[in-house]
N, C-alpha and C positions, 0 to 999 in steps of 0.2 A: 384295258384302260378305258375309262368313260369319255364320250366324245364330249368334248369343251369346249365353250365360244372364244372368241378372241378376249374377252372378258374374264375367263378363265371358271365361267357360273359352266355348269354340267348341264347339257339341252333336258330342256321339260320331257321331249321322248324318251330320252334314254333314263331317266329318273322314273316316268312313269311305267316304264318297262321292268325297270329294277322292283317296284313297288311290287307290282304286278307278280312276276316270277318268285318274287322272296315271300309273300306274305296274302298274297289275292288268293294263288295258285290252289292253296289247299281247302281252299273251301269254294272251289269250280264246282261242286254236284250243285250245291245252294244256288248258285249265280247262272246253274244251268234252267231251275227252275225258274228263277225273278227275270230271266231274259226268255224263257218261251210265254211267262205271264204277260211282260212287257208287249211282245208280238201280238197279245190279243188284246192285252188295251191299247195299240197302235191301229191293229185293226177295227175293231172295235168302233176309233173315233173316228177313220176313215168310211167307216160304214154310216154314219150319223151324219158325216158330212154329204154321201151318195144320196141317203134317204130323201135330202131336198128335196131332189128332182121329180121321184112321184109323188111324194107328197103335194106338191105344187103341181104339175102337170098332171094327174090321173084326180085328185081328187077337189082343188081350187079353179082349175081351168075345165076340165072336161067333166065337172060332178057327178063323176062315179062313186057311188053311194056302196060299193062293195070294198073297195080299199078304203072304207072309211071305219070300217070294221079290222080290217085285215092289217093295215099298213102301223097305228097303234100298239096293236099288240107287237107287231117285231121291233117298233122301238122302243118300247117296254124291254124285249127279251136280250136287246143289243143292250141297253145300259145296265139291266141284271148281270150278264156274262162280262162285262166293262168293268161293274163295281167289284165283283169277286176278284177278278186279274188284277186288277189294284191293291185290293188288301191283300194277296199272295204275292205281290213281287214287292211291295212295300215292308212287309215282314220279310222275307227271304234277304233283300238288300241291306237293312237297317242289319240286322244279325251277324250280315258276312264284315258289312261294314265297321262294326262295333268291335268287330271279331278280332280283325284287320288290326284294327288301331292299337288295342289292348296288347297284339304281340307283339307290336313296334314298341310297346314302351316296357312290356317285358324285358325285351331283348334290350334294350338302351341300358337298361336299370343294371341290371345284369353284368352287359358289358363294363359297363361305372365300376361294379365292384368287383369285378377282377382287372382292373384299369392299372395301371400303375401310379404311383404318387405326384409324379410328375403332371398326368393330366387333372390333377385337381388345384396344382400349380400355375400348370400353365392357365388354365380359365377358370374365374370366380366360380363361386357356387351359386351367383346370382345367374352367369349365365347358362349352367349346368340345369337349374331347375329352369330354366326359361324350354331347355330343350325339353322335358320332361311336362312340360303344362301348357305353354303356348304354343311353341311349333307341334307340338301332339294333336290339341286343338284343331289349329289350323289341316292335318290331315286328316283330322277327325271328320273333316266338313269334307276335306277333296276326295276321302274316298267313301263316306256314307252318303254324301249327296250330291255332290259336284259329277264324281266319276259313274255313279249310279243315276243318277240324274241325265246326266250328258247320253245315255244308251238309250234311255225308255223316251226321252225328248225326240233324238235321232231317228228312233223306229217310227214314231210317230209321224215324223215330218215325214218318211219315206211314203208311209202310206196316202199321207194327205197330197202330198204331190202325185201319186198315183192316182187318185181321185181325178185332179186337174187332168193330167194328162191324156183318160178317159175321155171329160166331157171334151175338153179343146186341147189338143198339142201346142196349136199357135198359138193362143196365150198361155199357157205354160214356160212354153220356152223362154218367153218373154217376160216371164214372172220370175222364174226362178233364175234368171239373168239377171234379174235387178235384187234380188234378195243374194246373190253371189257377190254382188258388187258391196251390198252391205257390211259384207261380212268383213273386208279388207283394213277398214281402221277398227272396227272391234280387233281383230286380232293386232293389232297394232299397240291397241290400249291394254291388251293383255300381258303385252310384253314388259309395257312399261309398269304396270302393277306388279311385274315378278319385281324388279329392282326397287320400288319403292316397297315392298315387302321385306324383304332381304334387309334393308334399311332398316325400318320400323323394328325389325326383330332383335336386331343389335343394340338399337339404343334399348328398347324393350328390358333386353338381357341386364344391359348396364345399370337401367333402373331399379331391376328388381334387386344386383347386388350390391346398388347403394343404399335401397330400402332394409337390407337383411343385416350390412354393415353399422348403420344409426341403428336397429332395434337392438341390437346385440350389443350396441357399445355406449347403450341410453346411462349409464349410470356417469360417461364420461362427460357423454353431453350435457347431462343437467349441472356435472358437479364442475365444467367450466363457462358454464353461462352459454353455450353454444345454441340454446335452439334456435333463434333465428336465423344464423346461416345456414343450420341444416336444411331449414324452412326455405331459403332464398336458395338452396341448392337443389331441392325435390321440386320447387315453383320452378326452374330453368330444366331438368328434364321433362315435368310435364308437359311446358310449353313447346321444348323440342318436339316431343310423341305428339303435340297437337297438331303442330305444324306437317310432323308424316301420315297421319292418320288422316288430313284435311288434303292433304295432296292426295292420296288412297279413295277420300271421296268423290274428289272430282273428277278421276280416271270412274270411277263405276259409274258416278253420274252422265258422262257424256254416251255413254252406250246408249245409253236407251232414247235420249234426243234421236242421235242418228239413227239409231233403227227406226221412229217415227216417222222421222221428215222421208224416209225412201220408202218406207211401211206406204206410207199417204199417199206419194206420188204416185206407187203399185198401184192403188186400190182407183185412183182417180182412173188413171190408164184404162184400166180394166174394164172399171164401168161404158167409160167409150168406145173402147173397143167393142165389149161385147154388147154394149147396148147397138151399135152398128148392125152385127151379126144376128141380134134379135130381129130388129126391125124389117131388116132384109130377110127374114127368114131362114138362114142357112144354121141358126141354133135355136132352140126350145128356151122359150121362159124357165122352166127349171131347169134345167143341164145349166145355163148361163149362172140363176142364183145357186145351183148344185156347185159349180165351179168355186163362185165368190165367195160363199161357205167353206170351202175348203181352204182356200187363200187367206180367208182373213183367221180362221181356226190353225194355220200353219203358220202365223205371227207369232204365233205365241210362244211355239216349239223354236223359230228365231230367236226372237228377243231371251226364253231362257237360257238357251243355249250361248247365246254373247254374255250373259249375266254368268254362268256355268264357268265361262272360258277363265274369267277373273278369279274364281274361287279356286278354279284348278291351279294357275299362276301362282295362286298365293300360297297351296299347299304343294306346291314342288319347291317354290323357293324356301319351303319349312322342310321337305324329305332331302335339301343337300346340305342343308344344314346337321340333321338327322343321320345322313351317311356319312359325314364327315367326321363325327364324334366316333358312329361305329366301327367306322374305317380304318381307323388308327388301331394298329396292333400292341399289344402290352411289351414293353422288353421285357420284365420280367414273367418267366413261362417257364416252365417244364420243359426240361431237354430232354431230347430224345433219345429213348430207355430210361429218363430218371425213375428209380425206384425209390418206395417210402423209407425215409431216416428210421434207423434201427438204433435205438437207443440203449446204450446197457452201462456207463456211467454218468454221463453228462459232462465229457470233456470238451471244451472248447480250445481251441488255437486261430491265432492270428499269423500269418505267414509271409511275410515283406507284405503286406496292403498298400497298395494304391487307389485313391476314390479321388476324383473332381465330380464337381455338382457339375449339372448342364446347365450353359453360359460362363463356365469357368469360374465358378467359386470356390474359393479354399475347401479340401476336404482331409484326407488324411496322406499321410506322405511316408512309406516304409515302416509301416508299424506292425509289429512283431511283438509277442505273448503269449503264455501259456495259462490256463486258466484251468485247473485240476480238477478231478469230480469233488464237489461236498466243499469246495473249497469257497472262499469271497476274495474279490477282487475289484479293487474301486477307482474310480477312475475321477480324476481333479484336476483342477486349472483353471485360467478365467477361460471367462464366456468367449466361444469361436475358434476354441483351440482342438476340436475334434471330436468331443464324448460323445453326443447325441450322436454323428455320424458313425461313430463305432457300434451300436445300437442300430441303425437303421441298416447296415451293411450287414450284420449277425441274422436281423429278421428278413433279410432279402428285400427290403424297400426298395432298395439301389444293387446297382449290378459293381462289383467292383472292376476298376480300371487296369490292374496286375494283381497280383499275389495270390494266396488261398484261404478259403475260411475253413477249418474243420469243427465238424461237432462228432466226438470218438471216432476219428479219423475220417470219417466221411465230408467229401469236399461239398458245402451247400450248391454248388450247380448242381453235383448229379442225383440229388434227390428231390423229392417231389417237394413245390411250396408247402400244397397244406400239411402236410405231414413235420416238415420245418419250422412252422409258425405253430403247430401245434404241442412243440416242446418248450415253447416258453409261453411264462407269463409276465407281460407286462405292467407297469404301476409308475408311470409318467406325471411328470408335473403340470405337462397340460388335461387337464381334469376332462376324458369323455363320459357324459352321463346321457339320458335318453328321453325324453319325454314319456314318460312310463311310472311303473310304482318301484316301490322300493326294491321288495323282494324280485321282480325280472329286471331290474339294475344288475343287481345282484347274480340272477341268476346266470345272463348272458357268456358270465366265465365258464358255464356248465349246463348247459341246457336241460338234458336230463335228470338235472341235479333236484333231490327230494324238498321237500319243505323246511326240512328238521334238518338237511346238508347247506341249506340258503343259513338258517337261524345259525350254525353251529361255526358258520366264516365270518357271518358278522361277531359274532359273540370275539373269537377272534383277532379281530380286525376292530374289537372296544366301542363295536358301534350299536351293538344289540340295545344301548339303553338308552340313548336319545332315541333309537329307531323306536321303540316301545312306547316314550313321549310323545310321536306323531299320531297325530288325530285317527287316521287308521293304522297305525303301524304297519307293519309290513308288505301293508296294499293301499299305501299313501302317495298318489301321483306328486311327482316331484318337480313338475313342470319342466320348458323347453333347457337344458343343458342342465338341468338340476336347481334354476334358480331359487326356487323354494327351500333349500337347504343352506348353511353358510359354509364357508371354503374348509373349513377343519372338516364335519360332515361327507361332504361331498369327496375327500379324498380318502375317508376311512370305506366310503362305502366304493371306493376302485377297489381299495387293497383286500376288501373282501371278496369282492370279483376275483381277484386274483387268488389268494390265498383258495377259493374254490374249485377253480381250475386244476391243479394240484400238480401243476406241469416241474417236468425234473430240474428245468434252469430259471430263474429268476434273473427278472429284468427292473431294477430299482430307479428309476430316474427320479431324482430327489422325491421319492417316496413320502415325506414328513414334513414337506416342505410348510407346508398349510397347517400344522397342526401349533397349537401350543404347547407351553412344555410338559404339564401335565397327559396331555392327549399323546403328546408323542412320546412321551420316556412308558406309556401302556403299549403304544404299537411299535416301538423298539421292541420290549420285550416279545409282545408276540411274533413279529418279523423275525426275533433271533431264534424263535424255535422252528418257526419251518426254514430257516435257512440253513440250521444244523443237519440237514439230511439234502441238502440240494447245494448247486452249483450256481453261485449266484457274484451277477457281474452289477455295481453297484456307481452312479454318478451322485456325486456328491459336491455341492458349494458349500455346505456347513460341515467342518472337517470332526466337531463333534462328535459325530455319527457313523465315523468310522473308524477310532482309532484302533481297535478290534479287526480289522482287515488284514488276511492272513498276507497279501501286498497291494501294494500302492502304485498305481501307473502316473503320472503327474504331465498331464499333454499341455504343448503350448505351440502355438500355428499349426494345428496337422501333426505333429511329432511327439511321439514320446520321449520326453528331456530328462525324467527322474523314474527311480522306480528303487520301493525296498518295503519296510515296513515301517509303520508311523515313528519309530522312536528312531530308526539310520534315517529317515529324509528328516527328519529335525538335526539330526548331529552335522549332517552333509553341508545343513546349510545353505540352502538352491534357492528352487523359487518355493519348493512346499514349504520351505522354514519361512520363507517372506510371505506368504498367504496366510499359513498359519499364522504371525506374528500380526499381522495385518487385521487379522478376526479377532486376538484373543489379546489385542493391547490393550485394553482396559483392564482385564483380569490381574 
């Protein structure tokens, strides 16, 4: 279990360790190189700092005309060996770094789409892509530059203090005592950037899925005169995000004051001191400015590294966020031994069900059916009284709460999901389309599927000849959810998906609902020839459209109330004869 603060936020060590061991680990040969690189541009500047000293002492105080020759060239050969270590651990870092990042969001994406339903429930998709683009960002920078950053600064400082401590220990110790001291409200402001991050990122989240909300729902907006409050709603989160992003400013801004003011005080010190130790001769003009070269060149490796410490803050408080998503396990999974559904009619059964949603919403309540191979079975009642959940408990969306589901006698727990979902095909009323072309709309139901197997399910599916109308037909992007197309369109082209697939059960949720009558009495007829060879379980509000259902289930709260075929639930008199009567009094 991760160690947690009374706050209940997972400590930055232990995040960065998780980081580290999950996703750094496997590209250690690369990070073996950028960190022995690192140690020679450490050395390196540690060397350039030493050189002061004869440069100054052997050939400005004592004009020795032969290190005037000689001393030149080795600082030539130290910034050649300097530049190359830099461009090899800069390339090596950037790589593993990049590297890094891209399997975190592998893995994130990933995890998403084997997720359960639930977690796209429970969080918008504003905040799901927020995890996907900004906090990705955000570890983008803490482990290609922050955490890469923070080693080759480190080494540096190690050597420049090694410089120091050569030419004078005592002011060394004295130096490196007051840059210790610095460090203690940097780290302080570090902290408080993790929480003002974690902040920022939420509302962040929430902005983006009220931005995704208004784009999506623009035709409501304009057609009730709404844009101004949307306007007066996007102006209050930006101003929120200003106001966290402004508090974010002035934690980074105060780092670098205080490293100044102590920065200054050091370097005053120093000067007096060692100008003391000059004077009296117990230190060399150059060793003393060999020193203060090395001191004031090891500010630098300070101050980045307090600047470093914020970025890292800000991308752990994005990696618990990150782990929190990934963390969470799917309920629905494969149990163990489940083997793939072995299909050889396509019978379905319902067996006492019991389903509650999570948070205790009505779901279905003892429902029990037999649904035959090749057979149709359609399922009615108003809205909230079960259909769709009977649908999403057949495709293993939800886990049932008792009973059993079979498909030819096989219980769906003990076979595999994809092999269960891959025996039907679905054609839902809420319209999924793809920002793509027509033909891989299309194709999606069949991946593998030919050119001529795409053309021959539209054809079909009565769509081949608007689709042939479109500017490039078949390879005409249809924009974000299909906008480009209108609602009849966009539903012939699911049922072509579907009808491609060529799966043995069919899954109808009001199928035709979009269509006019024209378009729909074409894809009735097509629908009724592939449902002649398949097993197909049908929800239906326009009764219309099923009276041809070999039976009629009739749910109301969670329960099945009625059940026969169209002409006994008209005789019976229940509630199908008051629905029905209800749709077709004007007739």
């Amino acid at each position: 279990m991760s160690r947690r603060k009374k706050d209940g936020r997972v400590r930055s060590s232990t995040l960065l360790k998780r980081v580290v061991k999950a996703y750094v680990k496997p590209y250690r040969g690369r990070l073996f190189i950028a960190m022995a690189a690192m140690l020679v541009v450490a050395g390196a500047t540690g060397a350039n700092a030493y050189m002061i000293q004869p440069v100054l002492d052997g050939i400005f105080l004592q004009k020795n005309a032969d290190l005037l020759l000689v001393l030149p060239l080795i600082v030539i050969g130290i910034t050649c060996v300097q530049a190359l270590a830099d461009y090899v651990q800069t390339l090596q870092l950037r790589y593993a770094g990049q590297a890094v990042v891209s399997d975190m969001q592998g893995d994130l994406f990933a995890h998403l789409m084997h997720a359960d339903l639930t977690t796209f429930h429970d969080q918008t998709s504003g905040r799901l892509i927020s995890r996907m683009t900004s906090d990705i960002m955000l570890l983008r920078i803490s482990v290609s530059t922050a955490l890469t950053g923070f080693i080759k600064e480190f080494f540096t400082l190690i050597f420049l203090v090694g410089v120091m401590l050569y030419q004078s220990w005592e002011m060394s110790l004295f130096t490196v005592s007051i840059l210790l001291f610095a460090l203690l409200p940097v780290l302080r402001l570090g902290r408080r950037m993790r929480k003002v991050t974690d902040a920022t990122q939420a509302r962040f989240a929430d902005f983006t899925s009220q931005l995704d909300d208004t784009f999506h729902g623009v035709r409501a907006v304009k057609s009730y005169g709404r844009e101004e409050f949307e306007i007066s709603r996007v102006r209050r989160s930006v101003a929120d995000l200003f106001a966290l992003y402004y508090k974010a400013a002035r934690i980074q801004a105060a780092s670098a004051p205080v490293l100044n003011l102590i920065g200054g005080v050091a370097v005053a010190a120093v000067i007096w001191f060692g100008g003391m130790n000059v004077i009296e001769g117990t230190t060399s003009t150059g060793a003393f400015f060999s020193f203060l070269t090395a001191m004031i060149m090891a500010y630098r490796p300070v101050k980045v590294l307090a600047s470093l410490n914020n970025q890292m803050q800000e991308g752990m408080a994005a990696a618990g966020r990150f782990f929190d998503v990934l963390d969470r396990p799917p309920v629905i999974h494969d149990a163990p031994g489940a083997v793939p559904l072995v299909l050889a009619r396509g019978e379905v059964t319902f067996d006492h069900v019991y389903f509650t949603y999570p948070g205790g919403k009505a779901g279905v309540f003892d429902v029990s059916f037999h649904l035959p191979p090749g057979r149709v079975v359609a399922l009615v009642g108003p809205s909230g009284g079960g259909k769709s959940t009977i649908i999403n408990l057949l495709l293993r969306f939800y886990e049932t709460n008792a009973g059993r589901i079979l498909i030819d006698g096989q219980e769906v727990r003990g076979v595999t999901v994809a092999s269960l979902r891959q025996a039907f095909a679905l054609v839902s009323q809420d319209i999924v389309l793809f920002d793509d072309t027509v033909a891989a709309n299309i194709r999606y139901g069949r991946l593998e599927a030919s050119e001529e197997e795409v053309v021959e399910a539209a054809k079909k599916a009565h769509a081949d000849e608007f689709i042939r109308s479109l500017p490039e037909g078949y390879n005409t992007p249809i924009g974000p959810h299909g906008v480009r197309l209108s609602g009849g369109q966009r539903q012939r082209l699911s049922i072509a998906r579907a009808i491609l697939k060529n799966a043995p059960i069919l899954l109808l949720d009001e199928a035709t609902s979009a269509l006019d009558n024209s378009s729909e009495r074409a894809v009735q007829e097509a629908l009724g020839a592939l449902m002649a060879t398949r097993t197909t379980l049908v929800i239906a509000h326009r009764l219309s459209t099923i009276h041809h259902a070999d039976e009629i289930l009739v749910l109301s709260q969670g329960s099945i109330v009625e059940r026969g075929t169209h002409e006994a639930l008209l005789v019976a008199r229940g509630l199908y004869y008051d629905l029905y009567q209800l749709q077709f009094a004007s007739s």
